[in-house]
One Martini backbone bead per residue (centre of mass of N, CA, C, O) as a GRO file, in nm:
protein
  329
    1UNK     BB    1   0.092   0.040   0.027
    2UNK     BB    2   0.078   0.358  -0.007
    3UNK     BB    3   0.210   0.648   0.080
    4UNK     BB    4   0.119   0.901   0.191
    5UNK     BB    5   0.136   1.186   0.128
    6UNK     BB    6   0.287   1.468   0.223
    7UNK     BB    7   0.215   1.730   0.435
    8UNK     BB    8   0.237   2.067   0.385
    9UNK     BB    9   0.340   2.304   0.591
   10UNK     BB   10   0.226   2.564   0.695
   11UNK     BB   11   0.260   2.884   0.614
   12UNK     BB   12   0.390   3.144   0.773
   13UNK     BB   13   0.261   3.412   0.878
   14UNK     BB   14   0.201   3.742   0.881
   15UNK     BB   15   0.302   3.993   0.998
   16UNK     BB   16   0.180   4.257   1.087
   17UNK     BB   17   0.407   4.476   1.167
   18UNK     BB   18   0.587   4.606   0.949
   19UNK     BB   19   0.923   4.632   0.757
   20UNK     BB   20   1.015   4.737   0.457
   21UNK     BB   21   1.389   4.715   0.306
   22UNK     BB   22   1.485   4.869   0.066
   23UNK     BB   23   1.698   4.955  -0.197
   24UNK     BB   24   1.974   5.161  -0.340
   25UNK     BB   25   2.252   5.067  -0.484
   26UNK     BB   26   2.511   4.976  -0.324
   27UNK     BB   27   2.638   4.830  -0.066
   28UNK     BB   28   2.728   4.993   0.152
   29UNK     BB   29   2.442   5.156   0.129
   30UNK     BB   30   2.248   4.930   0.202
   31UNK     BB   31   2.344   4.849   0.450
   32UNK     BB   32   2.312   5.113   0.591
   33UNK     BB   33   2.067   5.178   0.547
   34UNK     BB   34   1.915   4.921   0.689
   35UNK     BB   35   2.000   4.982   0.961
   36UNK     BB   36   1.800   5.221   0.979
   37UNK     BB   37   1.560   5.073   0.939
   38UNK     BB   38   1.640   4.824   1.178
   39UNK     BB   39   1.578   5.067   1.416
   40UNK     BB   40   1.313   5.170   1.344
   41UNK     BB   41   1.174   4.901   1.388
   42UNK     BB   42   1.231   4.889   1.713
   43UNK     BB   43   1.106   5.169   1.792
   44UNK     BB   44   0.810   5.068   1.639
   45UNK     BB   45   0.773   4.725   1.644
   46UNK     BB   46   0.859   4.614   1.383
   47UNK     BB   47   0.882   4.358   1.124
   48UNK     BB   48   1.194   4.345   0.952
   49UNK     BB   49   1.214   4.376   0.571
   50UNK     BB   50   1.463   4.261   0.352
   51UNK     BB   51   1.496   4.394  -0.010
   52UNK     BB   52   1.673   4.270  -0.298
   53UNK     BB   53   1.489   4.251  -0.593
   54UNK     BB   54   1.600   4.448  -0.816
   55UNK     BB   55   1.905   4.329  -0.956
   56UNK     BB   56   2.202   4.362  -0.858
   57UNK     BB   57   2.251   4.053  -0.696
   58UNK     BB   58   2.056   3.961  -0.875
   59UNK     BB   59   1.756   3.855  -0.988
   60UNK     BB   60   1.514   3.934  -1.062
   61UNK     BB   61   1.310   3.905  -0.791
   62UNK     BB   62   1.552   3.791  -0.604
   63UNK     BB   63   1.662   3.802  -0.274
   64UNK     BB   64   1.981   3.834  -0.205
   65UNK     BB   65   2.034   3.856   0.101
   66UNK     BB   66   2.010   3.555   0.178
   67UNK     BB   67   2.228   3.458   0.013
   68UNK     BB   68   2.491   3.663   0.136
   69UNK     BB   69   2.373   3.647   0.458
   70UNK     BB   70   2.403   3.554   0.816
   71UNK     BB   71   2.068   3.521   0.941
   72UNK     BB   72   1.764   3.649   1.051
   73UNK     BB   73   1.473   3.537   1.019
   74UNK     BB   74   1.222   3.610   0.748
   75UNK     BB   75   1.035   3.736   0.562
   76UNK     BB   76   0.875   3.722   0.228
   77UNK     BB   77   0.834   4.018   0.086
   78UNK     BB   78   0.611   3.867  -0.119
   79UNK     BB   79   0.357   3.856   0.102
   80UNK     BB   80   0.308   4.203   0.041
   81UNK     BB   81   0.251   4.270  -0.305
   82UNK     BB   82  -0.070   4.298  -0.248
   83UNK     BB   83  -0.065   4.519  -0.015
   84UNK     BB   84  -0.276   4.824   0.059
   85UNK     BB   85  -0.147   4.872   0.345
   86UNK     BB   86   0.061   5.150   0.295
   87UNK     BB   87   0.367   5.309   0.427
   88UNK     BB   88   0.328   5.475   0.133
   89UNK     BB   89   0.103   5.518  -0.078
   90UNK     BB   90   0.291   5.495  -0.309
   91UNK     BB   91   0.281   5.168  -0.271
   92UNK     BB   92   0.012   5.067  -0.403
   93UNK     BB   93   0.019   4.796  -0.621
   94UNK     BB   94   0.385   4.841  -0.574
   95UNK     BB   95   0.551   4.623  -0.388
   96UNK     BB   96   0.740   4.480  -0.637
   97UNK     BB   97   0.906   4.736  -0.635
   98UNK     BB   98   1.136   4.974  -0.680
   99UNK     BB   99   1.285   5.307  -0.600
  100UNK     BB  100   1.342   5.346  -0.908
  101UNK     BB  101   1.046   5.326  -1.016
  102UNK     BB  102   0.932   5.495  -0.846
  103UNK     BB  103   1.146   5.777  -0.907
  104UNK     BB  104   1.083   5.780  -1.224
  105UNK     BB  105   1.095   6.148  -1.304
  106UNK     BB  106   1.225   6.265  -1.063
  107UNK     BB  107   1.380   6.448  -0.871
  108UNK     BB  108   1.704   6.489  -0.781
  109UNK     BB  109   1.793   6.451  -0.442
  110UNK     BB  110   1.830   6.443  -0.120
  111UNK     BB  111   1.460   6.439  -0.133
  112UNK     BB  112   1.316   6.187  -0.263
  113UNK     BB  113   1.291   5.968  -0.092
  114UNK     BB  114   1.054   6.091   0.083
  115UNK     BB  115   0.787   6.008  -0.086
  116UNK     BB  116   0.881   5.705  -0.062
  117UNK     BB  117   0.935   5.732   0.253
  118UNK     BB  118   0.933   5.645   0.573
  119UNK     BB  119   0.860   5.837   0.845
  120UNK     BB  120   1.134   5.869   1.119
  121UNK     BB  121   1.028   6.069   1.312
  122UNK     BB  122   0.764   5.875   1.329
  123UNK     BB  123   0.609   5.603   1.525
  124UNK     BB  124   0.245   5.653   1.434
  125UNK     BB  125   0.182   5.455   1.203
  126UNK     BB  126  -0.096   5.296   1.066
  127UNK     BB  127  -0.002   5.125   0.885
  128UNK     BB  128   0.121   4.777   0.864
  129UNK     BB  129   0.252   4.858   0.589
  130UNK     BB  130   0.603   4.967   0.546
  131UNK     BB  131   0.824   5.200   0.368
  132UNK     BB  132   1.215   5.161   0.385
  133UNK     BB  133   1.458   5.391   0.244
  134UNK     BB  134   1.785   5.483   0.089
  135UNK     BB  135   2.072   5.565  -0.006
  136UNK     BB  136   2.159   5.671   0.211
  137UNK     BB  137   2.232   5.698   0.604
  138UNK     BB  138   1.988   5.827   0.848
  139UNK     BB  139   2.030   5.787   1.214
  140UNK     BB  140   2.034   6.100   1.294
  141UNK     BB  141   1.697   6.105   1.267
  142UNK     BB  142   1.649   5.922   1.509
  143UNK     BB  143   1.775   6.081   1.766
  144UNK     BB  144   1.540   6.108   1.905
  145UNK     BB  145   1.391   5.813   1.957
  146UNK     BB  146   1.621   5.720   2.080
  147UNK     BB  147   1.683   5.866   2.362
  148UNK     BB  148   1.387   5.756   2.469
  149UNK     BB  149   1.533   5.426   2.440
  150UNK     BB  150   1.700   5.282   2.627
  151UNK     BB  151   1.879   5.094   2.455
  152UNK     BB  152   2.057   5.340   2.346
  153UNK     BB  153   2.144   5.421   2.646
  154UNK     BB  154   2.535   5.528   2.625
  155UNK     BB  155   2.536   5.473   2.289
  156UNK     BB  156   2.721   5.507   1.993
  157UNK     BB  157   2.633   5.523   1.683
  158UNK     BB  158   2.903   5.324   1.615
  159UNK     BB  159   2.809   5.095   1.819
  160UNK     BB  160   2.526   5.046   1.693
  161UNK     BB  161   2.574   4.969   1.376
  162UNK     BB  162   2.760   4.753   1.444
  163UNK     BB  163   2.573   4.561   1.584
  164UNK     BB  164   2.380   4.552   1.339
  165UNK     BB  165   2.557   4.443   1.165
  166UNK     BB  166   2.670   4.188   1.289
  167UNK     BB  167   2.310   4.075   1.309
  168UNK     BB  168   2.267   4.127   0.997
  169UNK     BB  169   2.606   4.107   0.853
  170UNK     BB  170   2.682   3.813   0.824
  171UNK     BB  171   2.907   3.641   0.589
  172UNK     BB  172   2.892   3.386   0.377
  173UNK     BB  173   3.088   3.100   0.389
  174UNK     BB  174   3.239   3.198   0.097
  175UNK     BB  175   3.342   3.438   0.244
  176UNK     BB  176   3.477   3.360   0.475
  177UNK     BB  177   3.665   3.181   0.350
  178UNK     BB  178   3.826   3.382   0.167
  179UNK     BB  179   3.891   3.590   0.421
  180UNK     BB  180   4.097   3.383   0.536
  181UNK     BB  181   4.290   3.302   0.295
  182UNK     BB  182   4.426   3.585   0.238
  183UNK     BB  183   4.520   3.558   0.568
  184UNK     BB  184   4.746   3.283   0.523
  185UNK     BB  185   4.992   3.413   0.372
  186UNK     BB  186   5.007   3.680   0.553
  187UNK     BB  187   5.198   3.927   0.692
  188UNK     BB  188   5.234   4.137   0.972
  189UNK     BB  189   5.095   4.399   0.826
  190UNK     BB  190   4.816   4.516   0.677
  191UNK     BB  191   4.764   4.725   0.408
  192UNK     BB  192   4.479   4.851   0.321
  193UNK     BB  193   4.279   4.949   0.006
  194UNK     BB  194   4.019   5.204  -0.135
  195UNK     BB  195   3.899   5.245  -0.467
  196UNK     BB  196   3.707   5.461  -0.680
  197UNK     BB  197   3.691   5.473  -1.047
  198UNK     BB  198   3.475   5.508  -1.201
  199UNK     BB  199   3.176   5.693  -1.177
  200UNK     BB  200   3.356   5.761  -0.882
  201UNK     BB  201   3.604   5.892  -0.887
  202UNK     BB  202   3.925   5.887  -0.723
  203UNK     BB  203   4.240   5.966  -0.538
  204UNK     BB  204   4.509   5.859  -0.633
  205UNK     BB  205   4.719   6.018  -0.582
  206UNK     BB  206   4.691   5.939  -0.282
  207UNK     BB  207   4.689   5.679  -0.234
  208UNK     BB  208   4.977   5.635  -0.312
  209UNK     BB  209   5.113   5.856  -0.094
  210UNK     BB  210   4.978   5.684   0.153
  211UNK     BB  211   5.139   5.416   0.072
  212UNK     BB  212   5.436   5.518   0.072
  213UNK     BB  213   5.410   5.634   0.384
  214UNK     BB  214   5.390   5.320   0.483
  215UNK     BB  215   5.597   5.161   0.323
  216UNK     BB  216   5.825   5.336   0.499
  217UNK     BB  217   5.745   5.237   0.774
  218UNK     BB  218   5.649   4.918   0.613
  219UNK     BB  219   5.791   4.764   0.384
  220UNK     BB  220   5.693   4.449   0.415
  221UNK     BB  221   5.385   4.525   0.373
  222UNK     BB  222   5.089   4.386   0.276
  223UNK     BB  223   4.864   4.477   0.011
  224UNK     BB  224   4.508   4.534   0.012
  225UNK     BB  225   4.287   4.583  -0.274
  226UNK     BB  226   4.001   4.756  -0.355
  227UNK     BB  227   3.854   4.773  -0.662
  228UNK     BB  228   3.659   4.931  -0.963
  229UNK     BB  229   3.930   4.925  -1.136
  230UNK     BB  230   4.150   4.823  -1.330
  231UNK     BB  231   4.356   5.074  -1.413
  232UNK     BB  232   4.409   5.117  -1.099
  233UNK     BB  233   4.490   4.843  -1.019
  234UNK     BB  234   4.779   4.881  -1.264
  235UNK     BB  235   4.880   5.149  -1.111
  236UNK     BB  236   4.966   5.024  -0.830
  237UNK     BB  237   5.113   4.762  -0.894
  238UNK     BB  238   5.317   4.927  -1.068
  239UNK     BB  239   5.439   5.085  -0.769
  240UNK     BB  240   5.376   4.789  -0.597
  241UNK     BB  241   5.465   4.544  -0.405
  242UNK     BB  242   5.277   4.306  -0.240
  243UNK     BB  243   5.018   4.254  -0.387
  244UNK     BB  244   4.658   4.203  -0.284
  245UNK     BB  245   4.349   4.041  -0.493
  246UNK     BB  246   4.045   4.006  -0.599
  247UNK     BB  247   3.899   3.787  -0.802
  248UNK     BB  248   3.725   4.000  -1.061
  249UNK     BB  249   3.505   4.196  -1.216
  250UNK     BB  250   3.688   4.414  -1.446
  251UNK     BB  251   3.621   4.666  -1.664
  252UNK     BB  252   3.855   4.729  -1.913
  253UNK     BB  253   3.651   5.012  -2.007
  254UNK     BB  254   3.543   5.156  -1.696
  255UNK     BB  255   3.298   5.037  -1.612
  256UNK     BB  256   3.068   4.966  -1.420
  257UNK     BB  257   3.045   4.728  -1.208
  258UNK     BB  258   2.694   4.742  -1.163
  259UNK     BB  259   2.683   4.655  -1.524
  260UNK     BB  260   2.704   4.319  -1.573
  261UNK     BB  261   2.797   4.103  -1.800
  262UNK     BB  262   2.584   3.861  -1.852
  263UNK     BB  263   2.775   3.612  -1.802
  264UNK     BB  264   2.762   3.724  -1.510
  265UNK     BB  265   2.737   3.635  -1.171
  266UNK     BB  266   2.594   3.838  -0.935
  267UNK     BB  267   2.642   3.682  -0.699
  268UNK     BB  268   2.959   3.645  -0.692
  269UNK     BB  269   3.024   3.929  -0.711
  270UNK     BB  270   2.848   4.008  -0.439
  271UNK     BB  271   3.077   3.861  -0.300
  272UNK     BB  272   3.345   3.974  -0.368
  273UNK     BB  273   3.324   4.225  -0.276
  274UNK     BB  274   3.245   4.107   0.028
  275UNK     BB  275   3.573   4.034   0.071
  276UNK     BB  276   3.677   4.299   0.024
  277UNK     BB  277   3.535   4.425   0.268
  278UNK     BB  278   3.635   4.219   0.485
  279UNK     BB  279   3.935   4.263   0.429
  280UNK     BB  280   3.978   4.537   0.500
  281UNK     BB  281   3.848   4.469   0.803
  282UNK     BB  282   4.117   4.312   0.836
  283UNK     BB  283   4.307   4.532   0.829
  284UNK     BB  284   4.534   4.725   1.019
  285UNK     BB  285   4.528   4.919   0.769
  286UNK     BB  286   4.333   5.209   0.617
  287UNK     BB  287   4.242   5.320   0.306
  288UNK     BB  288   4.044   5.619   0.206
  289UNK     BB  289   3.723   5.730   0.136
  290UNK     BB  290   3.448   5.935   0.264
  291UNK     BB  291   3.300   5.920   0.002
  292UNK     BB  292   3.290   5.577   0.064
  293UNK     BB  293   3.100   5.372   0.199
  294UNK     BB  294   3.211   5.096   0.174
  295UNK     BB  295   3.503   5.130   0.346
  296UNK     BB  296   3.317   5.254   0.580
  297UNK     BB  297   3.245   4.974   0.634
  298UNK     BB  298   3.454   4.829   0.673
  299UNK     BB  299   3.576   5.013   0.924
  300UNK     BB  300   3.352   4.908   1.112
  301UNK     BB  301   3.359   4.579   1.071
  302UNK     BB  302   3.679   4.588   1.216
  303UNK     BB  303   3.733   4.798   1.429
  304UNK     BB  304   3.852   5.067   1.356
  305UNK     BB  305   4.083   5.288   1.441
  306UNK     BB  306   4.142   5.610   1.397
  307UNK     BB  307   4.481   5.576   1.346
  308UNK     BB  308   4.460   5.342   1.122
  309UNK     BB  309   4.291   5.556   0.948
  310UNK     BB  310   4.295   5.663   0.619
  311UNK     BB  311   4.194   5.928   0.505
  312UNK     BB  312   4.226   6.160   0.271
  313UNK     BB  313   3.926   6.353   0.273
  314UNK     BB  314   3.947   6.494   0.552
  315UNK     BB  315   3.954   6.802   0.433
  316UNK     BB  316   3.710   6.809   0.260
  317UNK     BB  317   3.428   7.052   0.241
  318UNK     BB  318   3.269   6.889   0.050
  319UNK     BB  319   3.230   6.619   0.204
  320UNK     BB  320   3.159   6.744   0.497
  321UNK     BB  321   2.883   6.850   0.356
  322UNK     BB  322   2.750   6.601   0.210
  323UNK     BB  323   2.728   6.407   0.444
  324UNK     BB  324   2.526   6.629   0.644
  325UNK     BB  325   2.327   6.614   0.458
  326UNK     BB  326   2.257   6.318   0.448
  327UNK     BB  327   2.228   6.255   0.763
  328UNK     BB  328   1.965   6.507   0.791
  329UNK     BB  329   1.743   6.504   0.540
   0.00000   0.00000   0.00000
């Protein structure tokens, strides 16, 4: 006699209270904004919910949060895909859509992201699905709202946010390999450095004048190198020798990392990434410019002191200003 089919258990109910965490942008940008959001939902009771669906890191449709890092489980955001009680109300009827969707054809500009991101200046929204973007990291709006919650007191901004790095986006076994890898033939110290230099040009000439003055500190020290450009990579390359890099799809026109080409596996360069960050922030000193996100997480998942962060770009006004502009706006 046939034994009976198995009854799959039933799917487990959608929380009430969510908080849907989209994202735009870079690993570094969403990794960051993501903390923000899950902040926010702590602040305010909501289950929250990483939503990676946009197509940058996986293939589209597919959330790829869950691909990349070893968390806390969540609810699956396509759960909420069909509801129509949602704060903005902008985003009703287009749950399954990401935020360059929503503002496409908006002015681009500092406060884009406000018209369809829950205001978060405020815990008291009715509806019971809301949704949280932006393209930077927010935490300083929160500061009203977290003063108020015992959690929060006592501890500083940077303490915060490690803590949620830590316990959101610890990255998954096939990166962890590879960062341990890379530190297995290496003596210390190594001098990390990571330069952005496609879409957004990095100070190349700072970073080099910056490895040369460590150099000259500690000659035999291994550079671990973090870039998106090829001729960026080949141009530090001959000029340091014991010089190691993640092997990685970096487009020899010049062309941006997030743009890759068809045969690219985007789950894998998305690895690559993160292995990365993971090991920038395993190394003794870093260089860098605080123009860019992904760095300045590598510099937090660390915990480097900030005597060993070379920050290139300490002194731009123009960069001190546009911080304070994201952080606050």
């Amino acid at each position: 006699m046939a034994e009976p089919a198995a009854v799959p258990p039933p799917a487990a109910p959608a929380p009430e209270r969510v908080l849907l965490i989209k994202a735009k942008g870079g690993l570094g940008n969403r990794m960051l904004s993501a903390v923000t959001g899950l902040i926010y939902a702590d602040l305010c009771g909501r289950v929250p919910v990483i939503d990676w669906r946009d197509g940058i890191y996986a293939a589209p449709g597919v959330n790829a949060y869950p691909l990349l890092f070893t968390a806390p489980d969540m609810p699956d955001p396509a759960l909420f895909d069909a509801r129509t009680d949602v704060a903005p109300a902008k985003w009703q009827g287009r749950m399954a859509e990401h935020p360059s969707r929503i503002v496409e054809g908006e002015h681009n500009g500092a406060l884009v992201y406000r018209n369809s991101c829950i205001d978060i200046t405020r815990p008291d929204h009715d509806p019971e699905v809301a949704v949280f973007w932006s393209y930077v990291p927010k935490v300083p709006r929160l500061r009203r709202l977290m003063a108020r919650d015992a959690r929060f007191a006592g501890r500083s901004r940077t303490e915060i946010v490690c803590d949620y790095l830590t316990r959101y986006f610890s990255p998954n076994d096939r990166v962890q390999r590879a960062v341990d890898a890379v530190f297995a033939g290496l003596e210390r110290p190594v001098i990390g450095a990571h330069l952005r230099y496609t879409d957004m040009a990095g100070p190349l000439d700072k970073v080099k004048a910056e490895l040369a003055r460590l150099r000259a500190r500690m000659p035999d020290a291994p550079i671990f190198l973090a870039t998106d450009s090829f001729a960026a990579q080949e141009d530090i390359r001959a000029a340091f020798g014991n010089l190691h890099v993640t092997e990685k799809y970096l487009p020899e026109d010049g062309g941006r990392l997030h743009l890759l080409h068809d045969s690219v596996d985007p789950v894998v360069e998305a690895e690559n990434a993160m292995i990365d960050m993971w090991a920038l922030g395993a190394c003794d000193w870093l260089i860098y410019s605080r123009n860019s996100t992904f760095s300045g997480t590598s510099a937090l998942i660390g915990g480097l002191p900030a005597d060993r962060l070379g920050n290139v770009d300490r002194f731009s006004p123009r960069i001190m200003a546009k911080r304070f502009v994201q952080d606050y706006l």
